[in-house]
N, C-alpha and C positions, 0 to 999 in steps of 0.2 A: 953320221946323220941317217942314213940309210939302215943302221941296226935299229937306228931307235924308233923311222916308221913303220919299220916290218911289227916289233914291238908293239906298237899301237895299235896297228891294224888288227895283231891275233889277238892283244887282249880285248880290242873293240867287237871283235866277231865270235868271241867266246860270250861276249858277258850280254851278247845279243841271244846268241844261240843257248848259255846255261841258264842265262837269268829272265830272259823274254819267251822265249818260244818256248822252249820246252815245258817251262808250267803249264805256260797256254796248251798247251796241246794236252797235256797230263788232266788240269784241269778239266777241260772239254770232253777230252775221254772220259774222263769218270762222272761227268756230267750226263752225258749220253746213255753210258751204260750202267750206272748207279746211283739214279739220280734222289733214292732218299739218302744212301749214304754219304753219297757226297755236299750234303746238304746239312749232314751230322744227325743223320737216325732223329732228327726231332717227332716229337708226338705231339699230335694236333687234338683238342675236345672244341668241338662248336667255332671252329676258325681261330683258334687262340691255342696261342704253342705253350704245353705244361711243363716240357721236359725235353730230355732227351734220352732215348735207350743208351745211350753208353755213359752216362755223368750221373751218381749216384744223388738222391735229391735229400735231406735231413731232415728229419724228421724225428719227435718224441711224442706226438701224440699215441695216445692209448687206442684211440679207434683204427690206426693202421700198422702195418707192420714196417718194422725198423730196419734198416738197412748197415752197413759197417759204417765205422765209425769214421774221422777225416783227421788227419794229421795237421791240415790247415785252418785257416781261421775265416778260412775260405772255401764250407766243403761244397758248395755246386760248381764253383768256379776255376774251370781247365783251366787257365793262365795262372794258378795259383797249387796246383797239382805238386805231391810230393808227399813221401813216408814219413816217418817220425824219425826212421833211421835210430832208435830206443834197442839196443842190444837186450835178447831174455832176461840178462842179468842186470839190467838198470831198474831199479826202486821205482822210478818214477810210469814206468811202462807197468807196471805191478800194479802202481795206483790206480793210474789211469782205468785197466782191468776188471777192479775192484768196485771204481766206482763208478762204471758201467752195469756191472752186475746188480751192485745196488739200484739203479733206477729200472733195470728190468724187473726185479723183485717187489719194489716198490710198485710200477703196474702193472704187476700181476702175483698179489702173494701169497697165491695158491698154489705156487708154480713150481714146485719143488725138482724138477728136472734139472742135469748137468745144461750150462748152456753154453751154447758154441763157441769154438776159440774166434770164429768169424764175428761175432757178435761183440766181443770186447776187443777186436785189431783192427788196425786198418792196414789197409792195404797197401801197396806199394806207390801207389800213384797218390792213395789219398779218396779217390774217386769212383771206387766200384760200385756199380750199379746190379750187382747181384751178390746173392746171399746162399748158402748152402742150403738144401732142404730140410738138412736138418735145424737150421737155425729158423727158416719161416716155421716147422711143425711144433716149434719150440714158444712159438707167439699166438699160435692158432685158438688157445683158450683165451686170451687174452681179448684178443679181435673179436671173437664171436660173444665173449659175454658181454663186453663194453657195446656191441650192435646189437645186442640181443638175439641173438639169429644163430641158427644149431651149429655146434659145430662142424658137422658133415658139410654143413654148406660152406664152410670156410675151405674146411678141408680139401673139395670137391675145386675151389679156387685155387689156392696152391697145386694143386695134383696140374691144372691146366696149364697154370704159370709155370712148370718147370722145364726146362729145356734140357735132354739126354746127352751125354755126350757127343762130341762132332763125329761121323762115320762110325759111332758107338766105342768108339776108343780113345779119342783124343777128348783131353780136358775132365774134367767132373760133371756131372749133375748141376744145375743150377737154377736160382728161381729171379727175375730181373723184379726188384722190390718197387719200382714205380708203376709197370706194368700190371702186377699185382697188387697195388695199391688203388690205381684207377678201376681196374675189376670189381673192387668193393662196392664202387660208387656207382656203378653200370646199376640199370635197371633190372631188373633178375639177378642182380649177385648179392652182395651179403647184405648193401641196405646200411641205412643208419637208423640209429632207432629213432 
């Protein structure tokens, strides 16, 4: 009887201390000291939440640029995260690729450049919220003639939206596509026509 309330006690004071407190306290910290992060990077316009920097948002409109593709059926939504898990060699990842390309071509069919393998994959999660530069510079004619608006000015958007490597070596170049998206619509940026 005595093993069994030693027993109860450590798992009662464990599942206090791993499951109660320690969040609390984890939570609280990160609360304290990063509290947009810990709040999930959301982006606010006029007191209304549009997004968040790290959950890639979907979009096919012509007026903005496109972000990677979603392997779910659910691509804003993190509880729904996940690759396609589509081996190079599956047909069906080929397609998919294909007909990607096709609706980038489709608006914009002047657009005769290679386009980005970021541009027809998705990602690992499903949910990247950034884009290679070379895949935003690949959109930029695109954007600025459906806005009407030069494209130096687009371009000059992009150039601000990309963020350099971590300590210039870690990671890639990259451009966060909502971030860059809301840009367009700021006053002084690209404008709609």
């Amino acid at each position: 009887m005595s093993m069994l309330r030693q027993s109860l006690t450590v798992f009662g004071c464990l599942t206090v201390l791993t499951g109660l407190a320690y969040p609390l306290v984890l939570t609280g910290a990160a609360q304290a000291l990063f509290p947009r992060q810990a709040e999930g990077s959301l982006i606010r316009q006029q007191g209304r939440i549009v997004g968040s920097r790290l959950i890639g948002q979907a979009t096919e409109d012509p007026r903005y640029f496109w972000g990677r593709l979603s392997a779910t059926d659910f691509p804003t939504d993190a509880a729904h995260s996940g690759g396609s898990n589509l081996a190079p060699s599956n047909p069906a990842l080929r397609a998919q690729a294909q007909a990607r390309i096709r609706a980038l071509r489709a608006a914009d069919p002047g657009n005769a450049e290679p386009v980005p393998v970021d541009l027809v994959t998705a990602s690992g999660s499903g949910l990247d919220p950034e884009v290679s530069p070379a895949a935003a510079a690949c959109q930029v004619a695109r954007v600025a003639r459906v806005r009407g608006r030069p494209e130096a000015e687009v371009r000059a958007l992009v150039a601000r939206a990309t963020t350099d490597r971590l300590f210039g070596v870690v990671g890639e170049p990259r451009v966060n596509v909502l971030e860059l998206n809301l840009s367009l619509d700021e006053p002084g940026g690209a404008g709609q026509k």
